[in-house]
N, C-alpha and C positions, 0 to 999 in steps of 0.2 A: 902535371896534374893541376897545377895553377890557371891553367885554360879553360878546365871544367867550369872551376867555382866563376871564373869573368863570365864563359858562358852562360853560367846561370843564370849571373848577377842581370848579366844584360838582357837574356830573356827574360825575365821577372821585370823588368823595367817597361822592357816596348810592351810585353802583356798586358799589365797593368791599364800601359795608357790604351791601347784599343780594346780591353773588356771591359773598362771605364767608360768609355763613348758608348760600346755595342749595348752592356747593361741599360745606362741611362736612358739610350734611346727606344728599346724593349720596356722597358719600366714605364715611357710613359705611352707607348703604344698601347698596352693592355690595363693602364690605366693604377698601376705599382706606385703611385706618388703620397705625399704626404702635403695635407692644403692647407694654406695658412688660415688662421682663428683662434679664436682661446685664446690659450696662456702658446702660442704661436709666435714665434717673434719674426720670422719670413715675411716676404711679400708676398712670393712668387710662389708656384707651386714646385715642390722638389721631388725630383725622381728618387725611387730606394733600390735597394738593393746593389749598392756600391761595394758595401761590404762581400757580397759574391766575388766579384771582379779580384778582389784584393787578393780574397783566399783564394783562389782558380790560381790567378798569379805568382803567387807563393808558392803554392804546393806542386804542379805541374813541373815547373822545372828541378826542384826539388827531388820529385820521384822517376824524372828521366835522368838525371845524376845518380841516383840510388841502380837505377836500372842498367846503367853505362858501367858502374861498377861493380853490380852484384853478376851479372851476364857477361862482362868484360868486353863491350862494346868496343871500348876507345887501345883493348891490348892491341901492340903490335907486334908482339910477338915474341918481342926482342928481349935479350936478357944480358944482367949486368955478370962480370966475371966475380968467380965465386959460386954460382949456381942460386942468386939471386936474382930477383925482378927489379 
């Protein structure tokens, strides 16, 4: 069962980093940025919506873990002696 949660971990990791790029570059495609001035301490102009990427990342693998064991994707069938799983 400890292959799940790595799996998780690990998908949540590579997501992160490529809905991190895909957001940023969507964000400033349609023009999603935030421009420096004011009380702005930036140079540059900064793309938003990072914070999606983050939670998408979280939560996805998260609810295919919930799914693998409320559906019992990952059973294999097999059972421990005793007439336990």
């Amino acid at each position: 069962m400890a292959w799940i949660v790595i799996l998780a971990a690990g998908a949540g990791f590579v997501m992160s980093a490529v809905l991190t790029y895909v957001v940023q570059a969507v964000s400033t495609n349609i023009d999603f940025v935030d421009r420096p001035g004011g009380h702005k301490q930036h140079d540059r102009i900064v793309a938003l919506g990072g914070g999606v990427a983050i939670f998408l990342a979280i939560c996805l693998p998260v609810l295919t873990g919930a799914a693998v064991v409320v559906f019992g994707l990952g059973d294999t069938g097999s059972y421990a002696p005793g007439g336990t799983r």
